[in-house]
C-alpha positions as CSV (number, residue, x, y, z in Angstrom):
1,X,-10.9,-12.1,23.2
2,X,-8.1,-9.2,23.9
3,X,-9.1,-5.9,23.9
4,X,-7.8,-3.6,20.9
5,X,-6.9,-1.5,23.1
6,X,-4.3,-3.6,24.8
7,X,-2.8,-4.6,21.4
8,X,-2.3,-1.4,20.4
9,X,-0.8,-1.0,23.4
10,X,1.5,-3.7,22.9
11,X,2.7,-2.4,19.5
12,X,3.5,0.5,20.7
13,X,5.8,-1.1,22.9
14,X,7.4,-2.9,20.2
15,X,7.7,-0.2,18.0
16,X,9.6,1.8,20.8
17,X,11.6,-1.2,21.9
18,X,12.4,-2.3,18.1
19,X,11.3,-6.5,19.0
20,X,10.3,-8.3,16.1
21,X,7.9,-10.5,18.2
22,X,6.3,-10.9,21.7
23,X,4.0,-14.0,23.5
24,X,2.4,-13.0,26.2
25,X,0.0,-15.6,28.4
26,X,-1.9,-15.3,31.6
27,X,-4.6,-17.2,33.1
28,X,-7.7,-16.0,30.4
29,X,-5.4,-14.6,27.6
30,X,-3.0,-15.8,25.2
31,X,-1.5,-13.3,22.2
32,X,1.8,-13.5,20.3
33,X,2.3,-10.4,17.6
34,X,5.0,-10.8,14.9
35,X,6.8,-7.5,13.2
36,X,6.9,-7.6,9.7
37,X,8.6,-4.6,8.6
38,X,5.9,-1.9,9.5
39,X,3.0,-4.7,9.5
40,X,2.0,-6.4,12.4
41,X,0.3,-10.2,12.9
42,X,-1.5,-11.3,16.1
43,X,-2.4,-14.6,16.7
44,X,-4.4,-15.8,19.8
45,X,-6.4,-19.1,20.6
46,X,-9.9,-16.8,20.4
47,X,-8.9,-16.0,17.1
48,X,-8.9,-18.7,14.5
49,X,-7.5,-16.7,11.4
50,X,-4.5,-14.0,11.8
51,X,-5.6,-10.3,12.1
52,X,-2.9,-7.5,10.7
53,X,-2.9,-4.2,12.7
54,X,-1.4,-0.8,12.0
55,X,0.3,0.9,14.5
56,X,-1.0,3.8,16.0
57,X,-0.5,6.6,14.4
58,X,3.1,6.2,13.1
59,X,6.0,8.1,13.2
60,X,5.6,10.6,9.9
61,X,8.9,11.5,8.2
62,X,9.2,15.5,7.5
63,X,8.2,16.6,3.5
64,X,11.9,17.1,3.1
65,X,12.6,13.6,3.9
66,X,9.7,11.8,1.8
67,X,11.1,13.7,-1.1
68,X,14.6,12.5,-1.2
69,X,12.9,8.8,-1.0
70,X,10.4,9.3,-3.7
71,X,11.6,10.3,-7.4
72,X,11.7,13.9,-7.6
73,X,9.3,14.3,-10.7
74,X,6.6,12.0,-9.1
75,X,6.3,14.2,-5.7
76,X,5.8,13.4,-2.4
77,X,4.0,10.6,-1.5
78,X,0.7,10.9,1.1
79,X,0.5,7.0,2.3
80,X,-2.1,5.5,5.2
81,X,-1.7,5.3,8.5
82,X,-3.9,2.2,8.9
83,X,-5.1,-0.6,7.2
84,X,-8.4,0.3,5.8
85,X,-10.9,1.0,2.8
86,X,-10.1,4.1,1.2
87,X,-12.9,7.0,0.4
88,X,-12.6,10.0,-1.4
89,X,-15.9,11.4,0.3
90,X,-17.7,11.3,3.0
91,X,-20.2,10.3,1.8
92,X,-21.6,8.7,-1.6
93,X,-23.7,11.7,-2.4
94,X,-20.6,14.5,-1.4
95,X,-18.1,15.7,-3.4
96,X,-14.5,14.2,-3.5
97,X,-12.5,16.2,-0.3
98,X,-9.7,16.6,-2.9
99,X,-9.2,15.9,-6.9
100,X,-5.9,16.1,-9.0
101,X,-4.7,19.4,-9.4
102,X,-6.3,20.8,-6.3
103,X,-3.9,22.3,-3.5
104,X,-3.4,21.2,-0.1
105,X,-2.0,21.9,3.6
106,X,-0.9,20.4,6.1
107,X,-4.5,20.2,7.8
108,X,-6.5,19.5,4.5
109,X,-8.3,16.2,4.8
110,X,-7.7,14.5,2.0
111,X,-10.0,11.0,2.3
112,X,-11.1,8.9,4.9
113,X,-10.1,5.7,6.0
114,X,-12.7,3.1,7.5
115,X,-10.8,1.2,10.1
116,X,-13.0,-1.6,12.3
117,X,-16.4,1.0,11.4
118,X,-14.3,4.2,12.2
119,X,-13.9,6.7,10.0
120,X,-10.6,8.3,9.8
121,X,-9.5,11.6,8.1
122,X,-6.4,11.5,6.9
123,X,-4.4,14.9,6.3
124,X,-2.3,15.9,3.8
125,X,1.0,16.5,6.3
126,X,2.2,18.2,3.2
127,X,1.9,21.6,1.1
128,X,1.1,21.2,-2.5
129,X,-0.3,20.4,-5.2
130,X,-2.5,16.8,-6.0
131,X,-0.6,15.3,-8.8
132,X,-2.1,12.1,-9.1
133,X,-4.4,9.8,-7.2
134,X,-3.0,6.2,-6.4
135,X,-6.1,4.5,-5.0
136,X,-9.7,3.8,-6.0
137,X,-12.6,4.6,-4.1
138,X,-13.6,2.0,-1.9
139,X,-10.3,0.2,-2.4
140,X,-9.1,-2.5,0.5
141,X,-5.8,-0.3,1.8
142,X,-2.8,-1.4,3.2
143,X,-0.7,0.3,6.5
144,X,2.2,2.7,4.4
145,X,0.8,2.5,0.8
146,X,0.7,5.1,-1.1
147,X,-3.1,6.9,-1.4
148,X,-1.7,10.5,-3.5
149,X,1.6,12.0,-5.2
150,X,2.2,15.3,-4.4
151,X,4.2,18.0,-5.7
152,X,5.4,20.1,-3.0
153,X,5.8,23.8,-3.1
């Protein structure tokens, strides 16, 4: 079975050489990984079903940019870097890290994600207020959705 490491690797070098797919074989491995949009599908004899993978951490556009693609009165969107579960805490018996009307920073950890049992805090990247929440706790996530609007300072 191929290391995650390695595929990471390998999307990166997709990302950065814009290929929509790559095969590669040697002598005890075998992977081909497709590029759908910003999701990515490997495929490998030691793996019977088709895995997605995010990227590493991708490429985030600046606040100024996010607001010109998003509807000014909804706000800026906060969306995952990874295919995931989504939780508000971090743990059941903790408080929610944010709630609608709080503001945040750049650096305020807004949820985790749990990727492969690693729990990942996402940060808001964005100044602001919570405007509304998107996503349920404990919600299956997909790489780029949407997790929180924001409305920017």
């Amino acid at each position: 079975m191929i290391d995650i490491r390695k595929l990471k690797e390998l999307v990166k070098l997709m990302v950065a050489n814009d290929l929509a797919e790559m095969d590669l074989r040697d002598t005890d491995e075998q992977v081909t990984i497709r590029r759908h949009g910003d999701t990515f599908v490997t495929s490998s004899p030691s793996v019977q079903a088709q895995t997605a993978i995010a990227a590493a951490p991708p490429v985030q556009a600046s606040p100024a940019a996010l607001a010109t693609e998003a509807p000014a009165q909804e706000g800026i969107e906060i969306v995952s870097p990874m295919v995931g579960t989504f939780y508000l805490s971090p743990d059941p018996d903790s408080p929610s890290f944010v709630r609608v009307g709080d503001h945040v920073d750049n650096d305020t950890t807004v949820c985790i994600v749990e990727a492969m049992k690693i729990f990942n805090e996402i940060k808001a990247q964005v100044k602001g207020t919570i405007s509304k929440l998107l996503v349920e706790n404990g919600e299956p996530i997909e790489f780029g959705q949407p997790l929180f609007l924001v409305k920017p300072e």
